[in-house]
C-alpha positions as CSV (number, residue, x, y, z in Angstrom):
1,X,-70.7,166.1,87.0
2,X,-72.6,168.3,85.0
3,X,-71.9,171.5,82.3
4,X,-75.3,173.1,81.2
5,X,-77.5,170.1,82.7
6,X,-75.4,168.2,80.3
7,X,-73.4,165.2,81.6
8,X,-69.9,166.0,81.0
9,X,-69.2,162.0,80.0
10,X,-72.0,162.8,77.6
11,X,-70.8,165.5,76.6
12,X,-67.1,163.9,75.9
13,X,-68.6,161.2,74.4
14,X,-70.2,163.8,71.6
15,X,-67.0,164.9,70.6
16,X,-65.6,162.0,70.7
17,X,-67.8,160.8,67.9
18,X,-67.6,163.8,65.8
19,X,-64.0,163.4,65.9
20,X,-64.3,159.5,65.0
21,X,-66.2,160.2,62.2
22,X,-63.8,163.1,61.0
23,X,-60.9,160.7,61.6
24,X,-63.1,157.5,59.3
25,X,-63.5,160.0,56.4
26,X,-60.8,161.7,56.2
27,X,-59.1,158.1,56.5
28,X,-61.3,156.8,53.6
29,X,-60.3,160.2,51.6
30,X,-64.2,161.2,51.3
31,X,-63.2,164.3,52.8
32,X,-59.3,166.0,51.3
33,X,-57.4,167.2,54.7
34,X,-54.1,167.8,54.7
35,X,-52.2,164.6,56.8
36,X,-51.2,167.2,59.8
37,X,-54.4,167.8,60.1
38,X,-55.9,163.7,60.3
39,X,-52.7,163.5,62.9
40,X,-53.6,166.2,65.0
41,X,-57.4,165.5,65.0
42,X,-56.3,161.9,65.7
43,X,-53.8,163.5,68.7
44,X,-57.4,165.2,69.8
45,X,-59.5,162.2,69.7
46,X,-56.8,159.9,72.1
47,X,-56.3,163.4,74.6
48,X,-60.4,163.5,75.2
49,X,-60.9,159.4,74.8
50,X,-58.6,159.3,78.2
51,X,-61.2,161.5,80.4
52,X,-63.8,160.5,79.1
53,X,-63.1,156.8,79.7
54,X,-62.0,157.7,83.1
55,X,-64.7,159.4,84.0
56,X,-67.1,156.9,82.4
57,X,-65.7,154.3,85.1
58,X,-65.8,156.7,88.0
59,X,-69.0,157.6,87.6
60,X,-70.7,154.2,87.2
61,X,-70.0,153.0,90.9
């Protein structure tokens, strides 16, 4: 599957990292958020982890 000739696991998997690395420095305080903010981000991060896993697996057989 396919957005814009982009893959959309790829394309999960981008955001998925940007929101890791949000979540690492805002864990390590190197960035100052406000905790409802790391939580929500964090929330984020599981909600787009799930498909992109899923479709990860799908797509490989």
């Amino acid at each position: 599957m396919r957005i814009g000739g982009i893959s959309l696991v790829q394309l999960l998997g981008a955001i998925n990292f940007m929101l890791l690395l949000f979540q690492l420095f805002s864990g390590r305080h190197w960035i100052q958020v406000k905790i409802g903010i790391h939580r929500k981000v964090g929330l984020a991060l599981v909600v787009s982890a799930s498909p992109h896993g899923f479709l990860a697996i799908v797509t490989a057989n």
